[in-house]
C-alpha positions, 0 to 999 in steps of 0.5 A: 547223165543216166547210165543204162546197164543191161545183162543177158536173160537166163531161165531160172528153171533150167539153171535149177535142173543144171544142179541135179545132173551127175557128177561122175566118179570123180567128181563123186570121189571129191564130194566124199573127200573129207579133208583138203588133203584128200582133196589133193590127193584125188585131183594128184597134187603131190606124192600119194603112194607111201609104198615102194615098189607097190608095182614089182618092177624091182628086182636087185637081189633075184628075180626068184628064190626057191626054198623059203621057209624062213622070214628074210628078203629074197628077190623083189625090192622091199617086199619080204616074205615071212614064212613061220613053219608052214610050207616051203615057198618060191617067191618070183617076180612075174610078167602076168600083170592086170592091164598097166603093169609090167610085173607082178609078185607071186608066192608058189607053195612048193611044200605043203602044210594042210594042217596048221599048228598053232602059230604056223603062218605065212604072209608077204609083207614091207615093213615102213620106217616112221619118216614115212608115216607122219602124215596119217597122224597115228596116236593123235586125235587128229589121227587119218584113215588110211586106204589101201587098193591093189590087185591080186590073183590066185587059184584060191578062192576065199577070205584074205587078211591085209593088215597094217601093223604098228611096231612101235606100239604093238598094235594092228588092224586088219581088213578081209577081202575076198578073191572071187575068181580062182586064176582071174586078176580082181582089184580090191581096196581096204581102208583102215580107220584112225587110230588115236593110240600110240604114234608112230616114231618121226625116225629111220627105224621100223614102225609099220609093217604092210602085210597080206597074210595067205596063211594063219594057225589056229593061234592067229584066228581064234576069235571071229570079231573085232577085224577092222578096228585096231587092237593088241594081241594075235588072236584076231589077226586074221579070222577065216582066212583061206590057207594057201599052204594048204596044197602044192602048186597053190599060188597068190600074185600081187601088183599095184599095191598102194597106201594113201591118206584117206578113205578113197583109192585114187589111181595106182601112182606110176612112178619112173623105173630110175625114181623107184630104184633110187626109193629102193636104193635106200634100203638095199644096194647091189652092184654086180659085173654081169660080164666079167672083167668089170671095175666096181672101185678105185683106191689106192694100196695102204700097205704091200699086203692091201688095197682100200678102195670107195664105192660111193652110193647113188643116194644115201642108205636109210642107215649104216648098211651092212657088206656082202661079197660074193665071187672072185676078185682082183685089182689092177694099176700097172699089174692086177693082183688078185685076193679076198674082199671084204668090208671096210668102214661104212657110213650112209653115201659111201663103203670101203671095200679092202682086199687082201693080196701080196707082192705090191707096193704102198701108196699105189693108186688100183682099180678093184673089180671082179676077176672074169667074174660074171657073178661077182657082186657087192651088195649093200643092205640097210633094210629095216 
């Protein structure tokens, strides 16, 4: 028996002119995609972003601090401004965003300094943990390229340095950028070749330090090439770049800063505000009564002179944090008492707070909180 089988007709020289027809952007982006991951990373498979609070929406310890003029964290979550003998500065967090962001964060000279000295120097910077920096393969001849898209505004116009700096083996690389438009927000992205020298620690301490520079002594720019390839020494970190503390009222905002695997910058990675606190949770802690009259823990009296109380974590601290205490406090079980609180043992989930106090009976079980307090607070600093 013959068995007949037919198919469709097709034009051939139609089929061929299919080929040629544009990709778009994204398709173009995933043409240029030179690795699987990168791959994944375009189409969102899988977290992208290495940094935290790349879109200002965190705020535990202040929303603004005025007078800096020292290195040290502020106000907004993980973003630290490093200030070395140049100006006074207020850094705040802001709702002047680019469409699709809700916060920015802005660094406002209140202080000049138009002549730098030699190492004088300002920049805004987040410092990494080498968990964090495993997947770029630093120090190996698998080493990836690293890219970084953000958007900033100022009324300074001119050359700008980010820069990626690798503490653990004292190297770094940085790449300009130009703000175009004095008090217009511009999106800029920046890729940072690899680098087969030094790896970064598979560890919880510092290896990496993000960093946008605003301003740089002679120290710091005293020769012209090189930005762009990783290398030792100061001298070129930040060639030409603008000196925003160069007047009173001169400002810088950032937002939506990423740092991705790869040569191409995809899309800013939203994340929920819960999931962006608890990524900051685990560098930095704050409870705070906001009202007065509010319980932070409970324990028990271990003495007629103490009380031990636990506070437990909502995640576990990047390592042992460190206890601040501020404002008035007390405890209550049948009576409130009030006295002086501060820190007991710690570990990563959880802190011992002891207050101090009189007239009270051991083995009680108390209720610790502050006393019509609305500024009191506990905070927790594991940065680092």
């Amino acid at each position: 028996m013959a068995v007949k089988f037919t198919k469709p007709e097709i034009n051939v020289r139609e089929k061929l002119a299919e080929l040629d027809k544009p990709s778009g952007i994204a398709g173009e982006a995933m043409l240029r995609a030179e690795t699987p991951q990168e791959q994944q990373a375009l189409i969102g498979v899988g977290r992208r972003n290495i940094l935290i609070n790349g879109a200002m929406q965190i705020a535990q310890r202040a929303t603004s601090a005025t007078g800096i003029t020292t290195a040290g964290y502020k106000a907004l979550d993980r973003w630290e401004p490093n200030v070395a003998s140049a100006g006074t500065w207020t850094m705040s967090q802001e709702t002047d965003t680019p469409t699709g962001f809700g916060n920015s964060a802005k660094m406002l000279c209140t202080t000049a300094d138009t002549s730098l000295a030699t190492t004088h120097n300002v920049y805004f910077n987040q410092r990494v943990e080498g968990y964090n920096l495993q997947a770029f393969a630093k120090g190996t001849s698998d080493a990836k390229s690293l890219t970084m898209s953000f958007w900033v505004k100022s009324n300074v116009t001119g050359l700008y340095t980010a820069e990626i700096y690798d503490g653990d083996n004292s190297r770094m690389c940085g790449q300009n950028y130009t703000i175009n438009s004095s008090g217009t927000w511009e999106y800029k992205t920046v890729t940072f070749p690899p680098d087969n020298t030094g790896t970064w620690d598979n560890d919880n301490n510092l290896s990496a330090y993000v960093a946008f520079w605003l301003a740089g002594g002679p120290s710091f720019q005293a020769v012209t090439t090189g930005i762009g390839n990783w290398q030792s020494g100061n001298s070129n970190r930040c060639p030409g770049q603008v000196n925003l503390a160069g007047a009173v009222n001169n400002y810088w905002q950032i937002t939506g800063v990423q740092l991705e695997l790869g040569k191409v910058a995809t899309p800013f990675e939203h994340r929920s505000y819960g999931e962006e606190l608890a990524l900051c949770q685990r560098y930095f802690y704050k409870w705070e009564s906001d009202a007065g009259y509010n319980f932070a823990a409970m324990g028990y009296s271990y003495a007629t002179t103490g009380i031990n109380a636990i506070v437990h974590f909502p995640v576990t601290m990047r390592a042992q944090p460190s206890l601040t205490v501020a404002g008035s406090w007390r405890a209550c079980s049948d009576g409130c008492v009030t006295g002086s609180v501060s820190g007991g043992s710690y570990n990563t989930d959880s802190s011992c707070i002891q207050m101090t106090t009189s007239g009270i009976s051991a083995g009680v079980p108390y209720m610790m909180g502050d006393a019509n307090d609305a500024t009191a607070s506990l905070s927790w600093n594991a940065e680092v």
